[in-house]
N, C-alpha and C positions, 0 to 999 in steps of 0.2 A: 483704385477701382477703375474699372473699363468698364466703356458700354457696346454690349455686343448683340448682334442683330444675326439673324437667319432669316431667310425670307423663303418660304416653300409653296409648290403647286398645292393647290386646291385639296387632293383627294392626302397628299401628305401631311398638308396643316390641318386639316380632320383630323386624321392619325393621331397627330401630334397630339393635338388636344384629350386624346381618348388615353393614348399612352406615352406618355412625358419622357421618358425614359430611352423609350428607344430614338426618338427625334436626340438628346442629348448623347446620348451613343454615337449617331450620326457623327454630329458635330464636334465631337473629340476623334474619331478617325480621320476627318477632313483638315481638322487640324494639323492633328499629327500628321497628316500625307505633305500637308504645306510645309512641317518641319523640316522633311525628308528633303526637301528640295522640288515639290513640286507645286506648280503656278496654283496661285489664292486662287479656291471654287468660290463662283461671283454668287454663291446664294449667302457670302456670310461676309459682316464687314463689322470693323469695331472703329470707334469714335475716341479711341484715347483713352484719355483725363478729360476730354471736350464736355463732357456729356451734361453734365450741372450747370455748366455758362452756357450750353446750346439751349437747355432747357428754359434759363429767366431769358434768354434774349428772345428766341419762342413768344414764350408768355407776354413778353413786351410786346413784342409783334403782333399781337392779337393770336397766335397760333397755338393749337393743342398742346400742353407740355405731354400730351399720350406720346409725339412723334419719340419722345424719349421714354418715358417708361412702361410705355403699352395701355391698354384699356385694364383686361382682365386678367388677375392672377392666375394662371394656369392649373386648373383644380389636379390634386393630388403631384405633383411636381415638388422632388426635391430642391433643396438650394442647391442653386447654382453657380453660388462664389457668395453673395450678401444678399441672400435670399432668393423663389424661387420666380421663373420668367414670366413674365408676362405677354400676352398674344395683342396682335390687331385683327379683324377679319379683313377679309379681300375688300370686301365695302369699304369699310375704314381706311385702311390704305388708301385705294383709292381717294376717299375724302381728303386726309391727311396730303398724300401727294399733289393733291389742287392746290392747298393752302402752300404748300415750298413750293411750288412753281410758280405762284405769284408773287414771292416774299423775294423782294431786294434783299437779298442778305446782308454785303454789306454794310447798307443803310442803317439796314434793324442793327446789327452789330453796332458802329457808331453810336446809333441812339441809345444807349447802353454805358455809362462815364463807366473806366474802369473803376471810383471808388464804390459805386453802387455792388460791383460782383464784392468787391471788400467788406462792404457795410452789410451785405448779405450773406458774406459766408461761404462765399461758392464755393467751394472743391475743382481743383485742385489750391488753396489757398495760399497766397503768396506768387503768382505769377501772373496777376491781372493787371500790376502795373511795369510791367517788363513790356520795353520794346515787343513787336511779332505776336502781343496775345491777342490780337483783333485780327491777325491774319491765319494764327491757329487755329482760333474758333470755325474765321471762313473757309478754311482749307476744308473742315471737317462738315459743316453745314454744307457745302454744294457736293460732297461723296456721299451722305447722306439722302441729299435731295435728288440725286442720280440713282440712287438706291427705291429710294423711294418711289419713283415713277418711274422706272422697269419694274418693280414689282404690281405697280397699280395697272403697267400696261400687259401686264402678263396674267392679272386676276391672282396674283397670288398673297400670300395672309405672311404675318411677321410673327416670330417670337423677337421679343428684347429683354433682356440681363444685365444687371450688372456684374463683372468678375473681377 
């Protein structure tokens, strides 16, 4: 399972909301153009395997675990790999993006003992106590939180998925 993000202007993420489908359309040619050999379009970013340890370290942190799986279900929206995405609005983002831009990530990581992701269950299972899983997670929380607030400074709204 990946956790994957789109982040769209204003009059698009309405869109989206209204017609699910065509926003996923989207987001399978952009893909597929990336296959082809051509440079990742910066409205779309995925988090790995990170996405279930970004989420409790988050939540430790005092921080929304929405930053990971959106506010609201996206009404009428197929599944989209493990079900269907869920949106942020441009507000929210916004909000969300103050909270990662004040979050010491690797702090909050640290404060997080690998047996905890263990004794909780986290996904990906089995590499919380490996060398580099505190530097995986922060590789992926600060792209994330780059993510984040370029979209909050642009006024734009988020879908997130799991694939």
């Amino acid at each position: 399972m990946i956790g994957e993000y789109i982040r769209l202007e204003p009059g698009d993420f309405t869109r989206a909301l209204s017609e699910p489908e065509w926003v996923r359309s989207m987001i399978d040619e952009l893909w597929d153009a990336e296959e082809e050999g051509n440079e990742q379009d910066l409205r779309l970013i995925d988090v790995d395997k990170a996405w279930h340890g970004l989420a409790l370290v988050l939540e430790r942190a005092g921080v929304s675990a929405a930053v990971v799986f959106g506010d609201d279900q996206v009404p009428g929206a197929d599944d989209w790999g493990y079900g269907p995405p869920s949106s942020l609005s441009p507000e929210r983002v916004a909000e969300l993006a103050a909270a990662l831009r004040s979050l010491d990530g690797p702090r909050a990581i640290e404060a997080v003992p690998a047996e905890v992701f263990v004794k909780e269950d986290i996904y990906p299972q089995g590499i919380w106590n490996e060398a580099g899983a505190g530097q995986y997670l922060a590789g992926h929380l600060e792209r994330l939180t780059t993510f984040f607030v370029d979209a909050a400074d642009a006024g734009m709204g988020i879908f997130v998925w799991l694939d």
